[in-house]
VOKOL-123959 format. One record per residue: residue number from 0; residue in three letters; chain; x, y, z of N, C-alpha, C in turn. Coordinates in steps of 0.05 Angstrom, whole numbers, plus 32768, in hexadecimal, padded with zeros to 4 digits. Atoms other than C-alpha are relative to their C-alpha. Layout:
% residues N
DRENMAR,NUM,ALA,A,X,Y,Z,X,Y,Z,X,Y,Z;
...
***
This chain:
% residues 142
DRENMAR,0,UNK,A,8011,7FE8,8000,8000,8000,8000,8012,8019,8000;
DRENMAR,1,UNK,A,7FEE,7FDE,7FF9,801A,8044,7FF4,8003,800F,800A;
DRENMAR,2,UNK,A,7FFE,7FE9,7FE8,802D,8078,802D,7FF0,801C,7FE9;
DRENMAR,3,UNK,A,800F,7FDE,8002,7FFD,80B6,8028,8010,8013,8001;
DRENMAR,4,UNK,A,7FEF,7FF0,7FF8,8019,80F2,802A,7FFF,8010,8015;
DRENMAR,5,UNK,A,8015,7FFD,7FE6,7FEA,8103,8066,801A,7FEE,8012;
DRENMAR,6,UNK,A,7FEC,800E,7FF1,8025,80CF,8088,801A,8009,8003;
DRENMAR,7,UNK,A,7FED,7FF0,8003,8060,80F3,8076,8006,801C,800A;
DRENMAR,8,UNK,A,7FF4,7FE4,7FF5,808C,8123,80A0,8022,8002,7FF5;
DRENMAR,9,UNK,A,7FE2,7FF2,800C,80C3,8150,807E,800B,8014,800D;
DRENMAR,10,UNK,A,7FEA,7FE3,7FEF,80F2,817C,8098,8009,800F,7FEF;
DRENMAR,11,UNK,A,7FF2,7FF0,8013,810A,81B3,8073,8015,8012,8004;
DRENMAR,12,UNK,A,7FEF,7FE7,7FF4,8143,81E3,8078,801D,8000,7FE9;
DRENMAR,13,UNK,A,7FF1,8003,8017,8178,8202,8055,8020,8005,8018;
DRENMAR,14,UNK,A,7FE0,8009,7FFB,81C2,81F3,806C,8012,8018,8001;
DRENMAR,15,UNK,A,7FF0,7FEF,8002,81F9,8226,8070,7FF0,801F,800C;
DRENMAR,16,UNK,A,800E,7FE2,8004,81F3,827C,805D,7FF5,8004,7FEA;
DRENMAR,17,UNK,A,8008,7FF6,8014,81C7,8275,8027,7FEE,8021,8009;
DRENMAR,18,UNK,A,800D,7FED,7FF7,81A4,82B3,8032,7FDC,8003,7FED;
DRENMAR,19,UNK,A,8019,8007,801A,8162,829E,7FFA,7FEF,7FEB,800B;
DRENMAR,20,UNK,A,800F,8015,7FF0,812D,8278,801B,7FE0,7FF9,7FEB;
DRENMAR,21,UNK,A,8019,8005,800C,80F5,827F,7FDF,7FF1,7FF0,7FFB;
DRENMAR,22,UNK,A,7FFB,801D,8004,8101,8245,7FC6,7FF3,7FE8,800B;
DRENMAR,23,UNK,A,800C,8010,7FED,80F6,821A,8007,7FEF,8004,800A;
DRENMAR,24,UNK,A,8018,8000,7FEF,80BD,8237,8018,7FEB,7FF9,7FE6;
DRENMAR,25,UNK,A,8018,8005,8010,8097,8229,7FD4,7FFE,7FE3,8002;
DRENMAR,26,UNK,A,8003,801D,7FFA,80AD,81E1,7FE4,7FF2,7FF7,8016;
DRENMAR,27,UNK,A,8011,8007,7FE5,8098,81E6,8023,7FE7,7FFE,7FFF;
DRENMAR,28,UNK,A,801A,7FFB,800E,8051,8200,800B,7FF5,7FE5,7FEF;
DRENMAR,29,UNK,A,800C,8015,800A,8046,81CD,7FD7,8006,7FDC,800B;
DRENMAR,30,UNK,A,8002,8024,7FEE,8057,818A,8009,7FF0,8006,8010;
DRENMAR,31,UNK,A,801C,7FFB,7FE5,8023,81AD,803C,7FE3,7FFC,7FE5;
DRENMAR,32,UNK,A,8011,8001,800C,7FFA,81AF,8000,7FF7,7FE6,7FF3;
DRENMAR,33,UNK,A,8001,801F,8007,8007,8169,7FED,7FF4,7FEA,8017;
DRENMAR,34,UNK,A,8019,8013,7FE9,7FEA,8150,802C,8017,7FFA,801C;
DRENMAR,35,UNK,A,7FEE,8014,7FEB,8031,8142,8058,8006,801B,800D;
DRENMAR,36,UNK,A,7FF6,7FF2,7FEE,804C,8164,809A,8015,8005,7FFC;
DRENMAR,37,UNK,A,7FE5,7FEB,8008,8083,8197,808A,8002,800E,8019;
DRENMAR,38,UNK,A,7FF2,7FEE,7FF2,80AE,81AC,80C1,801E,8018,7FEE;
DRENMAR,39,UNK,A,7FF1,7FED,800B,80D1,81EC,80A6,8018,800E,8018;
DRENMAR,40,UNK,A,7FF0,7FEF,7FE4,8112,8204,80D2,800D,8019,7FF1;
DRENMAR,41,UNK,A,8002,7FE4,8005,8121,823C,80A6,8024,7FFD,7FF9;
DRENMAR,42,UNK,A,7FDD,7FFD,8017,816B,8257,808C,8014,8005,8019;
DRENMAR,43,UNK,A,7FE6,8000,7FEC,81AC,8252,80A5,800C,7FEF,8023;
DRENMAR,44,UNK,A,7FFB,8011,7FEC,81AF,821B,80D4,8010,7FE9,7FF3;
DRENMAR,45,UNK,A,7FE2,800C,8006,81ED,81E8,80DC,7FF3,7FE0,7FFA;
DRENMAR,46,UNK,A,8000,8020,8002,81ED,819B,80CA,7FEE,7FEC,801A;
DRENMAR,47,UNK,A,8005,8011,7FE4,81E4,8188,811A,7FE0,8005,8006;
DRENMAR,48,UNK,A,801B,7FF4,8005,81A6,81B2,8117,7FEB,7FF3,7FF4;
DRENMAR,49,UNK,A,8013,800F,800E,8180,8193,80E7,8004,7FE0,8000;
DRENMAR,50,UNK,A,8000,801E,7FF2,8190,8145,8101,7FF3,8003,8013;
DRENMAR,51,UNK,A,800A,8002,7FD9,817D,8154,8148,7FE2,8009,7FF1;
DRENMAR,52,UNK,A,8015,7FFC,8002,813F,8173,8130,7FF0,7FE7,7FEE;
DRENMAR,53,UNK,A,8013,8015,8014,812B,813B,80F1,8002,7FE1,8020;
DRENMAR,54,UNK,A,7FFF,8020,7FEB,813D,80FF,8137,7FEE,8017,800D;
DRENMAR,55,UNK,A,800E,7FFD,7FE0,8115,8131,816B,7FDB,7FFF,7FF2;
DRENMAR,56,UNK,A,8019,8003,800E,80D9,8136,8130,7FF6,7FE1,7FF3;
DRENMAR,57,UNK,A,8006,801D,800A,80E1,80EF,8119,7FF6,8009,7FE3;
DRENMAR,58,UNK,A,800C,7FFF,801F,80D8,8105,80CD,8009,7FE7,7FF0;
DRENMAR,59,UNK,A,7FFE,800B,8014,80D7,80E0,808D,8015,8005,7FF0;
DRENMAR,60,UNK,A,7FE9,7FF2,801B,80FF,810E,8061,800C,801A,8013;
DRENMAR,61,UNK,A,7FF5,7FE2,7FFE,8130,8145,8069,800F,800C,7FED;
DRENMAR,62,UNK,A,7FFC,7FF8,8010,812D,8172,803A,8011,8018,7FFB;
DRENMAR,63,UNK,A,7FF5,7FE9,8001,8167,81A7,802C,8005,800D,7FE8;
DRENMAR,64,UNK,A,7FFA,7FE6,801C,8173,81E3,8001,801C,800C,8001;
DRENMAR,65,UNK,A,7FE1,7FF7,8000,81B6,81F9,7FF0,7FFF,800D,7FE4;
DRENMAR,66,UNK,A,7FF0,7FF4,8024,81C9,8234,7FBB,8012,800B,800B;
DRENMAR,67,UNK,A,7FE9,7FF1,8002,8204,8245,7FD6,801C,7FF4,7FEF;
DRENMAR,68,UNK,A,7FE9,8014,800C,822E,8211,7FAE,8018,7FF2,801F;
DRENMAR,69,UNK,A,7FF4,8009,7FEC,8241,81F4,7FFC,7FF4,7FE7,8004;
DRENMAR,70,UNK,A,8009,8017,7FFC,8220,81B8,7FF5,8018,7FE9,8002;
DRENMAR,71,UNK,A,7FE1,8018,8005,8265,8185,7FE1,8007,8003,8023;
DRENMAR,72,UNK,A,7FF1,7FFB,7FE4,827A,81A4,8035,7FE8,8002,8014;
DRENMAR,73,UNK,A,801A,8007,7FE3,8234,81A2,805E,7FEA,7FE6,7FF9;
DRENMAR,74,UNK,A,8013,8014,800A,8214,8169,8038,8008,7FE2,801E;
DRENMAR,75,UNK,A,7FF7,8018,7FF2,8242,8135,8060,8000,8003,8019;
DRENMAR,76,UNK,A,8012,7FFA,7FE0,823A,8157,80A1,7FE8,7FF9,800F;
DRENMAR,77,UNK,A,8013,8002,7FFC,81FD,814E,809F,7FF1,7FDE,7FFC;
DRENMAR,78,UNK,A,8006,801C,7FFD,81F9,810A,8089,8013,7FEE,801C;
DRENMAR,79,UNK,A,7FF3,8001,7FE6,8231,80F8,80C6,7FEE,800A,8016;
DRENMAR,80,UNK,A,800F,7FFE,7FE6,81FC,8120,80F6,7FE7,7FEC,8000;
DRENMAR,81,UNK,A,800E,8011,8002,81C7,80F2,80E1,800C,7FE3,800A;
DRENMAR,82,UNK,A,7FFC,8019,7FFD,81EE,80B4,80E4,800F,8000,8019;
DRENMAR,83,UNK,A,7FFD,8008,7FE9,8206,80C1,812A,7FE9,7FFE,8014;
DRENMAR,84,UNK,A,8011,7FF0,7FEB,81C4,80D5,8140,7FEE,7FE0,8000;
DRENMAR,85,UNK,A,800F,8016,800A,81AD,808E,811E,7FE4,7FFC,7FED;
DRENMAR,86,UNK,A,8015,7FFB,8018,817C,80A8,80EB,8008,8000,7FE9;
DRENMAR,87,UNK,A,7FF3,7FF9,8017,81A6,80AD,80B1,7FEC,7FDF,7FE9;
DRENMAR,88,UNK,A,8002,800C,8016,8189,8068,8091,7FE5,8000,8003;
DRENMAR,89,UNK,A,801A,8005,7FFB,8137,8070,80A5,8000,801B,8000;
DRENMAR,90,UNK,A,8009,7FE3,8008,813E,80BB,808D,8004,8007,7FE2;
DRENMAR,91,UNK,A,7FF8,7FFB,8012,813E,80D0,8047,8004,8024,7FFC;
DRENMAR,92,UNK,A,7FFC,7FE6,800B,8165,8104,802E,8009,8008,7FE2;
DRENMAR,93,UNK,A,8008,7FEA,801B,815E,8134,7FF3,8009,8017,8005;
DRENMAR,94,UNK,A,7FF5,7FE4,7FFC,8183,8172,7FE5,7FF6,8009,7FE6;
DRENMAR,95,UNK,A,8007,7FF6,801D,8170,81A2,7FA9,8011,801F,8008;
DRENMAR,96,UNK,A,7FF8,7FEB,8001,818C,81E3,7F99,8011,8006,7FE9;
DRENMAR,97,UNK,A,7FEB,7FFA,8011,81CB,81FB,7F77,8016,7FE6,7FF9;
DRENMAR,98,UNK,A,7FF8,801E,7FF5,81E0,81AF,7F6E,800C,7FFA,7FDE;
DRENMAR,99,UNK,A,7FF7,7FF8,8022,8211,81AE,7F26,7FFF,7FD7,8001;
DRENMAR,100,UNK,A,8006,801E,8003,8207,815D,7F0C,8018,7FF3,8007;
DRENMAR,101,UNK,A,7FEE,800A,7FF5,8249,814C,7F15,8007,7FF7,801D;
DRENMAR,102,UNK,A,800B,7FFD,7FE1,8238,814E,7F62,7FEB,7FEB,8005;
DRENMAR,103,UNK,A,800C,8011,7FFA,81FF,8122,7F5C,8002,7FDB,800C;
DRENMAR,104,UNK,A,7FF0,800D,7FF2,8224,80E4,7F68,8009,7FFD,801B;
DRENMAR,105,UNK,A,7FF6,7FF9,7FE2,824A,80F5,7F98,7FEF,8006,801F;
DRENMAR,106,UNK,A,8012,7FFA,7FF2,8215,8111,7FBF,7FEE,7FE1,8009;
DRENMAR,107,UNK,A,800B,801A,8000,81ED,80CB,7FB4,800C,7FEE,8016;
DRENMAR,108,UNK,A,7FE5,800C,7FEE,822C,80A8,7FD4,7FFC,8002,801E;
DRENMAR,109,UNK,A,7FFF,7FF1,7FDF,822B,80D6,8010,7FE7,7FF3,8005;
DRENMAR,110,UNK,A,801C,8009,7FF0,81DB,80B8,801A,7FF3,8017,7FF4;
DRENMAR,111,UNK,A,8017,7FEF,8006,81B4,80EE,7FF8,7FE9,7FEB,7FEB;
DRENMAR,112,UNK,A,8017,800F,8018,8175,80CD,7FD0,7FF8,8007,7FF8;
DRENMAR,113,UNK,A,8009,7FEA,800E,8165,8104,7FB2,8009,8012,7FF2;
DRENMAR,114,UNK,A,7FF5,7FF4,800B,8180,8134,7F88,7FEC,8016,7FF1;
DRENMAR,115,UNK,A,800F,7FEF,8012,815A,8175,7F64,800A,801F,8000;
DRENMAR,116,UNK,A,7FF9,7FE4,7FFB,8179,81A9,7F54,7FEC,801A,7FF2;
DRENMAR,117,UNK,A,800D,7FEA,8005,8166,81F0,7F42,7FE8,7FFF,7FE6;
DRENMAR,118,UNK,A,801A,8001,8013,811B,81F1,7F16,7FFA,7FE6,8003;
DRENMAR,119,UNK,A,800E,8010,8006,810A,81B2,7F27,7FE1,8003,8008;
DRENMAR,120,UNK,A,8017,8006,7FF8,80BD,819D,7F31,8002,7FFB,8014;
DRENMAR,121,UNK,A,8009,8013,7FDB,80A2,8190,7F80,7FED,7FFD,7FF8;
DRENMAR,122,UNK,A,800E,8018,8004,8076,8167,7F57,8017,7FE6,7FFE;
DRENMAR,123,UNK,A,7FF2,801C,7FFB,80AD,8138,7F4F,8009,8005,8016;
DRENMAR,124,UNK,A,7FF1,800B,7FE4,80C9,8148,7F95,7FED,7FEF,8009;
DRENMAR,125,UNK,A,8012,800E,7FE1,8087,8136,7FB6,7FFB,7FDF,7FF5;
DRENMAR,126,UNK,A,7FFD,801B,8007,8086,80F0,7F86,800F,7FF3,8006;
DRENMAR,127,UNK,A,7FE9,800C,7FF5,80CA,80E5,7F9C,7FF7,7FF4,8016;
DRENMAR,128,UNK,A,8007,800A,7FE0,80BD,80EA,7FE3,7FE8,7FEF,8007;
DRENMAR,129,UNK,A,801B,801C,7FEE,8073,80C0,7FEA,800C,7FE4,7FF0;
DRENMAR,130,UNK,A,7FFA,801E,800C,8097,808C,7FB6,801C,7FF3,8019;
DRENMAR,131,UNK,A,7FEE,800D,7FF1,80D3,8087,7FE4,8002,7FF6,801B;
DRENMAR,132,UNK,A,800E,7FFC,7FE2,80AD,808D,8023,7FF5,7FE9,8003;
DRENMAR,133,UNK,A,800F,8013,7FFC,8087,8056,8013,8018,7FE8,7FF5;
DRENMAR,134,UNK,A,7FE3,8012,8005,80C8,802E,7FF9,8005,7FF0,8022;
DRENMAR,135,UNK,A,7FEF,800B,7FEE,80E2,8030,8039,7FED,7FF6,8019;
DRENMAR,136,UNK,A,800C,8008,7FEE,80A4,802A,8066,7FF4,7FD8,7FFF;
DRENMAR,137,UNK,A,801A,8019,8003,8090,7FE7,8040,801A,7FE6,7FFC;
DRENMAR,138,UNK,A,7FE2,801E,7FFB,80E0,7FBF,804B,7FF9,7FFD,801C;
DRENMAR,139,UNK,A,7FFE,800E,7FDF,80D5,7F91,8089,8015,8001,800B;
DRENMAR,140,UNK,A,7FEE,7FF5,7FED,80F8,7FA6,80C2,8009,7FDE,800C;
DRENMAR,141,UNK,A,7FED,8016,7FF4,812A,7F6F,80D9,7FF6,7FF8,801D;
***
């Protein structure tokens, strides 16, 4: 059966000094509009930040925005604060922003499951997220 999107909690936030938040808030808008609980923490908060908050909210996804071209140096931070915090493999993450393809990879590597950079559709984010949501809610737990 497929996870609703009524089931789904996202976290959102953007990483570094971007100082441009338009962006994440039209995402933010159209996943509240898609039916799922969007926690928004807003701009300029660190790696440790947004782990402690996606383990103290218990989300699904955590979704970050990056146009500063600092993604390659807070991406892995952030996957390291997750995977000490023990959410890193029952959290999916997705980054979009200023993200050049040659990066995509790499980024993958690090644990991102997502990738979209600048103009994509949050019609394909929000397909991503209830297709992957429901991926991972429907592997039997050991």
């Amino acid at each position: 059966m497929a996870t609703q999107p009524s089931n789904i909690k996202i976290l959102l936030a953007k990483l570094g000094l971007d100082g441009h938040d338009r962006g994440i808030k039209v995402i933010a808008r159209a996943m509240r509009d898609a039916g799922m609980e969007v926690v928004y923490m807003g701009m300029r908060v660190t790696p440790d930040q947004v782990a402690q908050t996606a383990l103290q909210e218990d989300v699904d996804v955590v979704g970050i925005s990056i146009l500063s071209g600092a993604h390659m140096r807070l991406i892995p931070r952030l996957t390291k604060a997750l995977r000490e915090r023990g959410i890193a493999d029952d959290t999916i993450l997705m980054v979009g922003g200023t993200i050049p393809e040659d990066d995509v990879e790499p980024l993958e590597k690090m644990g991102v499951r997502g990738v979209f950079p600048v103009g994509s559709f949050t019609t394909s984010m929000t397909e991503f997220i209830i297709e992957n949501v429901s991926r991972g809610r429907s592997t039997p737990q050991a």
